[in-house]
N, C-alpha and C positions, 0 to 999 in steps of 0.2 A: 146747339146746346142751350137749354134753358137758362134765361140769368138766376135762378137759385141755384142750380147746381155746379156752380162753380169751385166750389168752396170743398166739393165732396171729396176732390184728389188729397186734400188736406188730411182724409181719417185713413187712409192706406198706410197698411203696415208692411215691414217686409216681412218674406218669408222667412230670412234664416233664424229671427227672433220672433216667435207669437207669445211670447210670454211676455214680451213689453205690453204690447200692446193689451193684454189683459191688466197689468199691472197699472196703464193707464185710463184703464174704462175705469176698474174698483177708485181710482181717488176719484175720479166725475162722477161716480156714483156718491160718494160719498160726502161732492158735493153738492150735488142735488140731483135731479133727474135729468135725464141725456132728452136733450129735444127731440122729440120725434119718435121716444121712444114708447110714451105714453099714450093711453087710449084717445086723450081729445089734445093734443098737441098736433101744431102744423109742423110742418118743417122749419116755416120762417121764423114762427115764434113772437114773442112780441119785436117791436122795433126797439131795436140797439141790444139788444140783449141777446138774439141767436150771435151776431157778431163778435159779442165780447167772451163770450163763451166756446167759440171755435177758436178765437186768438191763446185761449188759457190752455185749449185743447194743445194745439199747434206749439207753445210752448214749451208745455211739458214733455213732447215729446224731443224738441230739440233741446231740452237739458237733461233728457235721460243718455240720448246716444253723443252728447258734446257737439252737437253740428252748428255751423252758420245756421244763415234762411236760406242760402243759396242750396247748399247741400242738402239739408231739411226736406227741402221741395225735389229732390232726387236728380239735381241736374249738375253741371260741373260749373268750378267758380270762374272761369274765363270767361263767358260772356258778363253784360251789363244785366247787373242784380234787378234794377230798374225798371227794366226794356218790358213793356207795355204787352207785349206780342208773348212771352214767353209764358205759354201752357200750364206750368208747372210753378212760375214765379210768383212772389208775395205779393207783386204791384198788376198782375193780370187782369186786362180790362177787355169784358168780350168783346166791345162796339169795336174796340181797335182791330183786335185779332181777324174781328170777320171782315173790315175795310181791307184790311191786308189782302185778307184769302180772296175776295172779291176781284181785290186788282191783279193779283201775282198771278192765281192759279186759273186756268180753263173749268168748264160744268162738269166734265167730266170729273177730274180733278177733286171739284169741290163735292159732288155727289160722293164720292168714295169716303174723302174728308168725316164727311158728314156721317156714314154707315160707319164708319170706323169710332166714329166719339160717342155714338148712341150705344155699341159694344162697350166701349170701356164703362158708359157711367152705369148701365144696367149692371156690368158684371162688380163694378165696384159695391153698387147699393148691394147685389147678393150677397158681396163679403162682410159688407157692414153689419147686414140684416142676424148672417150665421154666425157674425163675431158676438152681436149680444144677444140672440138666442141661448148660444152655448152658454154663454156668461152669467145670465141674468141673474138663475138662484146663486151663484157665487156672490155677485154685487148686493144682493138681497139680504143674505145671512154674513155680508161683511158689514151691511148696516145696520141690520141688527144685533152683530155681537160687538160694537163699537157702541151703539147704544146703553148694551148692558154693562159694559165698561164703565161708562161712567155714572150710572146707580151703584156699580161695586162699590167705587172711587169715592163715591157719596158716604155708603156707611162705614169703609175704612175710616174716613177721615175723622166720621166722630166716635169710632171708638179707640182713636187714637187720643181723641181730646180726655174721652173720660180717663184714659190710664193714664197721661199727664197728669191728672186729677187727684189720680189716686195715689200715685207714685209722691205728688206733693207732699197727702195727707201721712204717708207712710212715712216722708224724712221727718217732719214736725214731729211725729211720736218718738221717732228714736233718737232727736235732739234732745225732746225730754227725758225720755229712760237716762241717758249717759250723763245727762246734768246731775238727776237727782242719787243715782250710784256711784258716781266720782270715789266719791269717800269712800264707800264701800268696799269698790273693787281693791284699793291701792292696800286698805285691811285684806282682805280676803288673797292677795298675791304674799304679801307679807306672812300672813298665818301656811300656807302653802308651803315658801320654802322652810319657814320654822318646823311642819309636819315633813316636810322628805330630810330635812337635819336630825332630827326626831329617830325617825327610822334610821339612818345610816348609825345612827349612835347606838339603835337596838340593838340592830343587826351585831355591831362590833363588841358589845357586851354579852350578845348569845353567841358569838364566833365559838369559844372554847366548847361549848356545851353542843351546838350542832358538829362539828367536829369529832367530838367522843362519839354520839351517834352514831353521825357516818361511818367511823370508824369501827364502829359494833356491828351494824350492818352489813358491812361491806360494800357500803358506797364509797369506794376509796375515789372514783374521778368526781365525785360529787365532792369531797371532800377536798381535793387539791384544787378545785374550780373555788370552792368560799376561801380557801388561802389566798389563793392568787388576788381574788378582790382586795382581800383587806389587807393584804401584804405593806402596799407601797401607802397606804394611811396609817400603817401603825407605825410604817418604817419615817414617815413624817413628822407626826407627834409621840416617839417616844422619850422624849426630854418629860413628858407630862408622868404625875406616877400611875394613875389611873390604866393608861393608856401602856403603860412599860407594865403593869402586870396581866392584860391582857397578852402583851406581845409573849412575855415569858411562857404561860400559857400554853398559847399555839404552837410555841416552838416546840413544847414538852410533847404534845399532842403529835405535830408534824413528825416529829421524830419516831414514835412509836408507829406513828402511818408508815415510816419508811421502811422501819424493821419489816413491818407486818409484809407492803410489798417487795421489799430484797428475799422473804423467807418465800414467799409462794413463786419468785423469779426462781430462783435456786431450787427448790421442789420439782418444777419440770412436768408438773403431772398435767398442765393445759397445753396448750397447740401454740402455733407461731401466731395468730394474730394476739393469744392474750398473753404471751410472753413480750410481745411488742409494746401491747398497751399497759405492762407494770412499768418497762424499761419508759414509755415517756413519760407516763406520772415522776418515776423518778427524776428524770431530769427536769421535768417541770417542778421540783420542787429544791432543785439546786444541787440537786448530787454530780458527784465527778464524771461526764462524760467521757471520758479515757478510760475509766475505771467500768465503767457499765458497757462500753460497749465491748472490750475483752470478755466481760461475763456473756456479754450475748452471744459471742461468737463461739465461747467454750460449750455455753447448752446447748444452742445449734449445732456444734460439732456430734455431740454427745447423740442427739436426736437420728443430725445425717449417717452414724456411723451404725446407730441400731438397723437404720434400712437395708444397709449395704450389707450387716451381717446375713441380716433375713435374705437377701437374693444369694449372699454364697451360702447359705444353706439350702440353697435348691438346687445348686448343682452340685452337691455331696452324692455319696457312689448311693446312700442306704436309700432315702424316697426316688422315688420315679423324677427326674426331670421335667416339670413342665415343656411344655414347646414353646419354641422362640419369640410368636410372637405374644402367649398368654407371659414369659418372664420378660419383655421389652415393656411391656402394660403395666406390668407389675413396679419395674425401673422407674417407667417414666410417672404413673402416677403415683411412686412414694418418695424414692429419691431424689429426682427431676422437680415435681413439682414442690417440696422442699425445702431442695436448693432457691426455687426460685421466691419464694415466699419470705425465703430467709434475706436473698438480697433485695427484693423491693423493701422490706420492714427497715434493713440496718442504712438504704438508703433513704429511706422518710425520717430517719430517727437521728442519722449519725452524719444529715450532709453538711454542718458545717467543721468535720473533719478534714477536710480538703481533699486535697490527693495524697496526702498519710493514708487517710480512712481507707480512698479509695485502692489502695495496692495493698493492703491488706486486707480488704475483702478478696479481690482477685487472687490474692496465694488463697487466702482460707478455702475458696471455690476449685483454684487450683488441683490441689492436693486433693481435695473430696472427688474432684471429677475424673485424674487419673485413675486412684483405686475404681471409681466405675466403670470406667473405659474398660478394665483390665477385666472385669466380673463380664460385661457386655462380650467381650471378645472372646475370652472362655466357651461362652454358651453358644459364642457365632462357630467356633471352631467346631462343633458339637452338630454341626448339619453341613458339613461341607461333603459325608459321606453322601447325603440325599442327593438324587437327580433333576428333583422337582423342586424351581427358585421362588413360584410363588408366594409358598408360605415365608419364605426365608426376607426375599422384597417389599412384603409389605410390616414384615419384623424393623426392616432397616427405615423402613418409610414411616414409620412412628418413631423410631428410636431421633432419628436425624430428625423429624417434624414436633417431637417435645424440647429438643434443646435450641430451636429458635429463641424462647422465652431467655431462657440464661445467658443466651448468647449474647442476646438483646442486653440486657441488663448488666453482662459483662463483657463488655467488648476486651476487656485487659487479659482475662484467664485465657481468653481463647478456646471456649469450649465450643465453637460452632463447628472451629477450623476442625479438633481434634476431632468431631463429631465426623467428617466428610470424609479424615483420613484414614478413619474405620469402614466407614461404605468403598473407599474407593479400593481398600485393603483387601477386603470381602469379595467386592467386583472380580480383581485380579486372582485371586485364590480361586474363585469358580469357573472363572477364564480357564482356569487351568487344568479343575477338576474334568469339564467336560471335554479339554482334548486329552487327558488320560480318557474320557470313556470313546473317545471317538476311535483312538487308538485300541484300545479294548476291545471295543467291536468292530474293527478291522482282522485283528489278531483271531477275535471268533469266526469272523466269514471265513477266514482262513483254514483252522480246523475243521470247521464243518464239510470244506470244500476237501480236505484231505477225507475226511471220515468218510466223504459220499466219494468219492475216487477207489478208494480200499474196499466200499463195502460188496461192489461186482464180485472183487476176486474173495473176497472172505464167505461170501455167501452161495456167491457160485450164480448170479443173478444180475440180472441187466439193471444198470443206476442211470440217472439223470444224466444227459447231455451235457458236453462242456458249454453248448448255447448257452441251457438253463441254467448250468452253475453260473456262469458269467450274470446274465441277467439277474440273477438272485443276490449275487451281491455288489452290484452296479444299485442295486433297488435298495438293499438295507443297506448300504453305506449312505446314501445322499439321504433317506429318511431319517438316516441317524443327524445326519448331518441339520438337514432343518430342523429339528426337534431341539436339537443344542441351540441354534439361533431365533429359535421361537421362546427358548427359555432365559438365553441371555437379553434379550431383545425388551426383557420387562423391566434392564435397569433401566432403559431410556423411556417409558413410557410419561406420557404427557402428564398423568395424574400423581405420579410419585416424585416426593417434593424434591430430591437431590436431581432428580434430571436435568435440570439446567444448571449444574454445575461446572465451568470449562472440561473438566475431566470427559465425563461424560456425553458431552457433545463435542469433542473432537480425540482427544488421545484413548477414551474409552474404545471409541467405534473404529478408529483406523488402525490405534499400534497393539490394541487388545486384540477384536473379534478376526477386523481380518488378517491382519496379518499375524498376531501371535497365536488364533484359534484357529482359521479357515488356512492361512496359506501353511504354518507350520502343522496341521494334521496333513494337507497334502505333500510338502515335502518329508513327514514323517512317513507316510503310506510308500513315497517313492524306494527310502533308503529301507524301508523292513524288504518291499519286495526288491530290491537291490541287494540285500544281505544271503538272499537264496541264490546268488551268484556266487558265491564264495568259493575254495579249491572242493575238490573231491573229499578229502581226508576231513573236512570241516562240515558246516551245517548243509552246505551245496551239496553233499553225497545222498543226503536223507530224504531230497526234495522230490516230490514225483516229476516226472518232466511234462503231465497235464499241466500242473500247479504254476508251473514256469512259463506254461504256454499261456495258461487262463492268466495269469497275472500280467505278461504282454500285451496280450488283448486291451485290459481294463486299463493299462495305462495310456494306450494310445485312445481309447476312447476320450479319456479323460482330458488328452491330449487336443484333440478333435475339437469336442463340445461341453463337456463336462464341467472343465474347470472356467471359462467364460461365461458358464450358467451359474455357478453357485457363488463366481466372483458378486454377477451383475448383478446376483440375488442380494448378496450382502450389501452390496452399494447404495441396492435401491431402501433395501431396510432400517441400515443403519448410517443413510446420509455421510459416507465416509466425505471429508473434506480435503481440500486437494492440499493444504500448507504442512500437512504431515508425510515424507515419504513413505511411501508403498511401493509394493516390489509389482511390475508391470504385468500382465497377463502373458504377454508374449515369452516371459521367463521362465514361468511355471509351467507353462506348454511346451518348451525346450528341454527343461527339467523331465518333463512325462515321460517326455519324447526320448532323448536319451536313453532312460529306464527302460522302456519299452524294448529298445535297440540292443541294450543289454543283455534283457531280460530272454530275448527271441534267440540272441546269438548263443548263449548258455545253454538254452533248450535243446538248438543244432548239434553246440558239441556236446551235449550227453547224452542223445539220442542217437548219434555218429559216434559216442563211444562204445555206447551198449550191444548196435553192432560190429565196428570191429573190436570189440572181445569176444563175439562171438568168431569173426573170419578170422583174429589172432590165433586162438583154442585150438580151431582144427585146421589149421595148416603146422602149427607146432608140436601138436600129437600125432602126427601121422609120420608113419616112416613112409619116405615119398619115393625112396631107393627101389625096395622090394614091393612096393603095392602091385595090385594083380590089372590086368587089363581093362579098365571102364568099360563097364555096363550099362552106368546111369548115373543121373546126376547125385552130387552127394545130397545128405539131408540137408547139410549145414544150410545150402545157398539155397533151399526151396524155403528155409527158414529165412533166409534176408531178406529174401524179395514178400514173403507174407507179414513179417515188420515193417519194412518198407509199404506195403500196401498199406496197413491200419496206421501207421505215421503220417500217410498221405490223407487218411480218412480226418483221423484225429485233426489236423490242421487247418482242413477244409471246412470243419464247421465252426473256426471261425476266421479263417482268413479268406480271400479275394482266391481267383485262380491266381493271377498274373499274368505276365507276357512272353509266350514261348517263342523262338526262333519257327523259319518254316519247315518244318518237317519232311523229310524225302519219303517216297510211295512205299519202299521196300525197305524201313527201316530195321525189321526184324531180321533180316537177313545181310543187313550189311556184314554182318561178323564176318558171314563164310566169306565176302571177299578180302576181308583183312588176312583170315587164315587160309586163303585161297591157296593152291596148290604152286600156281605161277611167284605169287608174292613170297609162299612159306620156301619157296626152292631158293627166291634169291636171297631172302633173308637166311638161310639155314644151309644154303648148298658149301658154303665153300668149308663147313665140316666137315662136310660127307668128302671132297674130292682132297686126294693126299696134298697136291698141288697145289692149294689153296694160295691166291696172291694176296690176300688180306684178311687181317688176324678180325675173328668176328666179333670182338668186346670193341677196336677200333670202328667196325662198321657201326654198330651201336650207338657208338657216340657222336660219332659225327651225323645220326638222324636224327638224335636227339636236338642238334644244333639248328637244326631245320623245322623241328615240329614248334609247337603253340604250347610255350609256356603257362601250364596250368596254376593258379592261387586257390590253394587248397583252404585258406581260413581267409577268403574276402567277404566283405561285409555282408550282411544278409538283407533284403529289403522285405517289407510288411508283406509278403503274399506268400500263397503253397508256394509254386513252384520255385524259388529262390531257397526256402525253407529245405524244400527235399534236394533241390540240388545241394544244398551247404553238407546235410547227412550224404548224400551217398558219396559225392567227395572225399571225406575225411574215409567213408566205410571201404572205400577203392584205393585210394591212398593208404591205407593202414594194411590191408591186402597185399600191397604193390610192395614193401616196406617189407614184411614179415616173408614175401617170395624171393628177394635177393640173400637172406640170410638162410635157405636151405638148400639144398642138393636134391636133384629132381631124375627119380630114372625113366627111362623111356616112356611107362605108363602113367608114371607122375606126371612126366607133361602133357600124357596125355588128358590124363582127367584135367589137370587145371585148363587146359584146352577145352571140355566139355563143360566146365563148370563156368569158366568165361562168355562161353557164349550161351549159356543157358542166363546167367545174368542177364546179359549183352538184350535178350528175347522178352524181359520184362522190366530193366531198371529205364530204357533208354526214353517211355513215355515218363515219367516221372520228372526228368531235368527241362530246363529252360533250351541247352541246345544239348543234340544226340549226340553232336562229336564230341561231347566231352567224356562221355562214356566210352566210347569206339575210342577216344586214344588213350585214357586210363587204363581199358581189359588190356588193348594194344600190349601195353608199356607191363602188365602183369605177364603177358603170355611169351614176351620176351625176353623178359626177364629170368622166367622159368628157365628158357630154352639156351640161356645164357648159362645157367645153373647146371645144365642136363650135358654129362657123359654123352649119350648117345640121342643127341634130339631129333626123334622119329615123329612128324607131326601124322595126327590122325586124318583122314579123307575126309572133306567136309559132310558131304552124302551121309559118313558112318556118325559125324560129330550131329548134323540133321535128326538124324534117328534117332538118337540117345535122348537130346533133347526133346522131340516131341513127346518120345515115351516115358520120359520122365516128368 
């Protein structure tokens, strides 16, 4: 290392701050020029002087970052600060350091030493060299703008001195001015209030005369403003006489002012704001507030009741009725707004009335507001015919959004309240209206569904499907249905102002729509088609037995899916809330369900009566004694079995098959072995043989005790086949019945023998199982044979024939 450059570990800055170290070049800038940095400077510089100059350097750098010298010099403070040897230390003396390295370390050693310190100092000067490169115009223009600093500083200073100067010369003059006006002013404040005494005195001696004036004018508040001033001075000095014949005066004046305004109060012919502003002049001028504010209440009355005639003259029979919401318009901006004009006035005018004042405003609003309600309500009852709520909703939604104002203002009358319990009145009343129209056009799917049933046979011409009649009014009843919930549904709307009423968000949407609109039209729809149940002799006799079918149908739909769809409609619509009870879905579906079961089983037996009055008729017309030998089957029973077919058709469109029992291969022909020759001998022989051991009505009955107890009116289940068995049951049964109460001759049993099994040939696919037919004809054909003198049954073969050819 060379001995000058010793010193240069000294200018290393760290990296994690280069902004010290700029910070410490500009003050050595600004203390003169950095050695070495300049064109003819050496490094060393002169003697003593690079020295002291590195130590100022060195310095300021350890009183920027707070270090010792130890620290400063980048090393730790555990060794001796002192120690000769140490690289980095303030006391660093090369001669020692290289004695050291000479004796301690090997060439090798020191060679590397060596390469390694010739690295750091080149790469330190590069730092140095790029720190005041960068630097330079920075330190340059901070010497120069320090410079001009103090030229500024220079002419501040002295024209700071001249305005000292001048500031001097400006007290000295206004020491003089105040000296030599002394006098003056204290005259001149003197004459001052003498001139505004001056005045006040004019003023009170023109009081009378601007008064008259005003008075002639009709600047009557101009006029009670110059009283008011001069009042409490005259009322001071009037011991003076001067001063007491001005007061007299005024009072004569003020008096007539008051006439003049009580006569244009009482006139009536201006508006609430200038009937207000007579009423305060008067009391600003001393009159009896007791007394005036009854006047004001009597011409406001007077005013509010002209309104209220004017809106009941529009609901008279002879003009046209405006519409609801052009007479709410008409309410709200004559007699609403008013009302309200009249209580903000008589409370600016009459608040230190107390709560006297205030409870008789609230009756006066009281009584005025009833009669409106009653005018209001009139004209609401006057549209509850309409279908359509819009106009009607947004009637009540002005009506209800002008009496905030009064409400406001009188919280005592209650008119906000009475206001909501006319919406909420109106609400319910239309609840009502549309389940009379829902019922209404239920009542119409109904005829329409008779009219299209009737008009085949009236016309002679094929009609609509019970499918279609079904889905037609499955379709206009639920249209009906949303239409009514589309229309009620605008009371809760977001933008009309009573919606957020409690009403309205809970007892309106739970105990109104659904359940007293949605669930009572469907328990209504249940009991109308319930009521087609009724005896024969009553409305049940009139009913077509489509009508009874198609209305089963619809109920078990409803049953189904129906009524869980227009529930969940309503729920989702109108937010029903769960703290009101509501009757369950699964109830309503019970309810359908029922009806349904009702409905189906009435169908049964009137379609199973229509037949047996037909199997009653001719079996009770016929003389069964002398009839002639069978031929063929009668007509009667080619007639049951071709109603029985179209009963089965009819049902089928729209019920399920069902589930039949299994069917045997030769069902058509099981009859012949019931009436088989083997079975009819033992059942019939021991008439025939004199010697008979047992009487035949005993054998009778004890097979009966043996056979399968038939239930002729057991329930019926949702499908055809259940349906047609319940009919031909009752049709076989009533057959069976009407055959024990006649007397049957030889041919008579015969044909009821041929007519049995011609049934037997077609009714037996129609039921769920065929034995029930094979023991019903059974129990007819024995019955017969029980009835018959001479029971001759006919040879199957020949009963074969008849029936085929028949």
């Amino acid at each position: 290392m060379a001995p000058g450059s010793a010193s240069s570990p000294s200018l290393s800055f760290p990296a994690s701050r280069p902004w010290a170290a700029v910070g410490v070049m500009a003050a050595a800038a600004a203390a003169g020029p950095i050695p070495g940095s300049g064109p003819g400077d050496s490094p060393e510089g002169p003697e003593g002087e690079a020295p002291e100059r590195r130590r100022k350097a060195h310095g300021m750098l350890k009183l920027y970052y707070g270090l010792s010298e130890g620290e400063a010099a980048g090393r730790p403070a555990g060794p001796d600060p002192l120690d000769p040897t140490d690289l980095n230390g303030a006391h660093f003396d090369p001669e020692v350091y290289l004695d050291k390295l000479r004796r301690e370390c090997p060439l090798a050693q020191l060679m590397d030493s060596e390469t390694d310190m010739v690295r750091q100092i080149r790469a330190l000067d590069s730092d140095m060299q790029t720190l005041v490169y960068e630097n330079y115009n920075k330190f340059i223009s901070a010497t120069d703008t320090i410079r001009k600093m103090k030229n500024d500083f220079r002419k501040m200073e002295d024209e700071m001195d001249r305005l000292a100067t001048n500031m001097a010369v400006i007290t000295d003059f206004s020491a003089r001015i105040s000296a030599t006006l002394q006098d003056r002013h204290e005259r001149i404040t003197k004459l001052a209030g003498v001139h505004a005494l001056l005045r006040k005195l004019q003023f009170l001696f023109e009081l009378p005369s601007r008064l008259t004036k005003c008075v002639e004018l009709g600047a009557y508040g101009q006029a009670v403003r110059y009283q008011g001033r001069a009042q409490a001075v005259l009322q001071q000095y009037q011991h003076l006489p001067s001063f007491r014949a001005i007061q007299d005066d005024c009072q004569v004046i003020t008096a007539r002012l008051a006439q003049q305004l009580r006569q244009r109060f009482r006139e009536g012919g201006s508006g609430a704001p200038e009937q207000a502003e007579c009423v305060e002049l008067l009391l600003a001028l001393g009159e009896p507030a007791e007394e005036l504010c009854e006047e004001f209440l009597a011409h406001a009355r007077g005013r509010l009741e002209e309104e209220l005639r004017s809106l009941e003259a529009e609901l008279g029979p002879s003009p046209p009725a405006p519409d609801v919401l052009e007479f709410t318009d008409h309410g709200g901006s004559g007699f609403v707004g008013g009302l309200c004009q009249v209580a903000a006035a008589y409370q600016e005018l009459f608040a230190a009335q107390g709560p006297a004042g205030a409870e008789r405003l609230a009756a006066f609003a009281r009584e005025l507001g009833s009669r409106y309600f009653a005018l209001v309500e009139r004209r609401l009852a006057q549209e509850q015919g309409g279908g359509d709520n819009s106009l009607l909703v947004r009637a009540l939604d002005r009506f209800h959004r002008r009496l905030r104002a009064p409400g406001a203002l009188l919280a005592a009358a209650g008119l906000s309240e009475a206001a909501t319990e006319i919406v909420e009145r109106v609400a319910r009343e239309r609840l009502g209206h549309h389940l009379q129209g829902l019922r209404a056009a239920f009542l119409g799917c109904l005829t329409d569904v008779r009219q299209a049933l009737a008009a085949p046979r009236v016309a002679g011409k094929e009609g609509p499907g019970l499918a279609e009649l079904l889905a037609n009014v499955a379709s206009s009843i639920l249209s009906h249905i949303k239409a009514s919930l589309a229309a009620v549904h605008l009371f809760t709307a977001k933008e009309v102002s009573f919606s957020n009423k409690p009403y309205f968000r809970g007892e309106f949407c739970s105990q109104g729509v659904r359940e007293g609109l949605i669930v009572g039209f469907i328990r209504s729809m249940c009991q109308t088609a319930q009521s087609f149940c009724d005896s024969p002799g009553e409305k049940g006799g009139a009913t077509p037995p489509a009508l009874l079918l198609l209305l089963s149908r619809l109920c078990l739909d409803y049953e189904t899916a129906t009524i869980s769809y227009i529930l969940t409609l309503t729920d989702e619509q109108f937010l029903v809330q769960d703290q009101f009870p509501v009757t369950p879905v699964s109830t309503l579906c019970a309810e359908a369900r029922e009806t349904a079961r009702r409905l189906l089983t009435h169908y049964v037996k009137v379609q199973g009566l229509v037949i047996s009055q037909m199997l009653r008729k001719s079996v009770e017309t016929r003389d069964w004694l002398s009839t002639l030998e069978p031929r063929n089957v009668r007509a009667v029973m080619k007639r049951v079995v071709e109603d029985t077919t179209a009963i089965d058709v009819q049902v089928g469109l729209l019920y399920e098959e069902g589930v039949r029992k299994a069917q045997s291969s030769d069902s058509s022909k099981r009859t012949f072995s019931v009436y088989s020759s083997s079975r009819q001998q033992g059942r019939y022989a021991p008439s025939y043989t004199p010697s008979a051991p047992m009487d035949t009505n005993l054998l009778s009955n004890i097979q009966k005790l043996f056979s399968e107890r038939i239930d002729v009116f057991s329930p019926v289940e949702f499908n055809k086949v259940s349906v047609l068995t319940g009919i031909i049951k009752i049709s076989l049964k009533t057959l069976l019945e009407c055959v024990r109460l006649r007397t049957f001759g030889r041919f008579g049993l015969q044909q009821v023998q041929v007519d049995c099994h011609f049934l037997q040939l077609y009714l037996w696919r129609f039921v769920a199982d065929e034995e029930l037919v094979h023991l019903l004809l059974d129990e007819v054909v024995a019955s017969a044979a029980l009835r018959c003198p001479d029971p001759v049954p006919m040879e199957p073969s020949v009963v074969e024939v008849i029936c085929e050819r028949g």
